[in-house]
VOSE-279977 format. One record per residue (C-alpha): x, y, z; residue in three letters. Coordinates in steps of 0.5 Angstrom, whole numbers, plus 2048, in hexadecimal, padded with zeros to 3 digits. Layout:
BEGIN
XYZAla
...
***
This chain:
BEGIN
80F7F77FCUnk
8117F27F6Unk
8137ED7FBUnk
80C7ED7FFUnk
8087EC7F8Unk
80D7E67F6Unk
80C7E47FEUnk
8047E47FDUnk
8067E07F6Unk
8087DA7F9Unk
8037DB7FFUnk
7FE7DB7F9Unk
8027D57F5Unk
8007D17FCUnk
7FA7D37FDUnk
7F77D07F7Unk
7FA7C97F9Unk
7F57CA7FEUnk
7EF7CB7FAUnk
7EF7C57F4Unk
7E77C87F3Unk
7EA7CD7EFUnk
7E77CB7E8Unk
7ED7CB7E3Unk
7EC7D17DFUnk
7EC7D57E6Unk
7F37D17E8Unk
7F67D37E1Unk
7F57DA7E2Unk
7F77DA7E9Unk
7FE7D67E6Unk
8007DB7E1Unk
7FE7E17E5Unk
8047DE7EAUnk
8087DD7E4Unk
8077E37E1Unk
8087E87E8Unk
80F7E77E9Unk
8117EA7E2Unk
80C7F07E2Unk
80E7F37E9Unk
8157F17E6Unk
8147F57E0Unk
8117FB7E5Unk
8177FC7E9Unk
81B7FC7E2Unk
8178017DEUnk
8157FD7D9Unk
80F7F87D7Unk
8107F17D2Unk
80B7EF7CEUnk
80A7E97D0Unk
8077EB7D6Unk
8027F17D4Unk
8017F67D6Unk
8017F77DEUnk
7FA7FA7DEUnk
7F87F37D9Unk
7FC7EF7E0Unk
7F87F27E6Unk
7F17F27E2Unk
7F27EB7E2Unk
7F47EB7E9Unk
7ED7F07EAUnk
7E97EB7E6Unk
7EC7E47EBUnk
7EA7E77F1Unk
7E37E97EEUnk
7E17E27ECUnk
7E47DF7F3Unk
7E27E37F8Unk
7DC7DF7FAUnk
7DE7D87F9Unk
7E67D97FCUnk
7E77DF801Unk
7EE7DD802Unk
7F07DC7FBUnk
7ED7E47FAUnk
7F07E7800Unk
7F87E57FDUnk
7F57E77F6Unk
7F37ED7F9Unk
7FA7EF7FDUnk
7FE7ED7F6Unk
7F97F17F3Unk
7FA7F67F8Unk
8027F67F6Unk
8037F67EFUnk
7FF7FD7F0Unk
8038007F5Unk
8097FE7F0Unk
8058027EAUnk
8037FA7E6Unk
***
């Protein structure tokens, strides 16, 4: 499940090429998202949590709330938020 999380995370990392629209703020949050991601599912896999990246909940209501203020304008960029959402609470982050 961790390799199609991290799969979706570089879809993700194209897809934002693709919309330079994107206001900076949005952008930033989607970039630490995708920075953040890989250290979290990691740290789920090991049992154990930084405190650097939060707690797991903190992480995937941020994803919640980057899918929520997207849906309209960018369906794309919600649908691979949606499936890397999806992942991280199969993995319990």
């Amino acid at each position: 499940m961790s390799n199609e999380i991290l799969k979706t995370l570089e879809q993700l990392h194209a897809e934002l090429a693709k919309h330079p629209q994107l206001d900076a703020k949005t952008i930033e949050s989607l970039r630490t998202l995708i920075a953040e991601i890989p250290a979290a599912i990691e740290n789920s896999e090991a049992g154990t949590q930084t405190s650097t990246s939060g707690p797991p909940r903190d992480l995937s209501e941020r994803v919640q709330e980057l899918i929520a203020g997207l849906e309209v304008r960018h369906p794309q960029l919600t649908a691979t938020l949606t499936k890397i959402a999806d992942g991280l609470a199969d993995l319990g982050v």
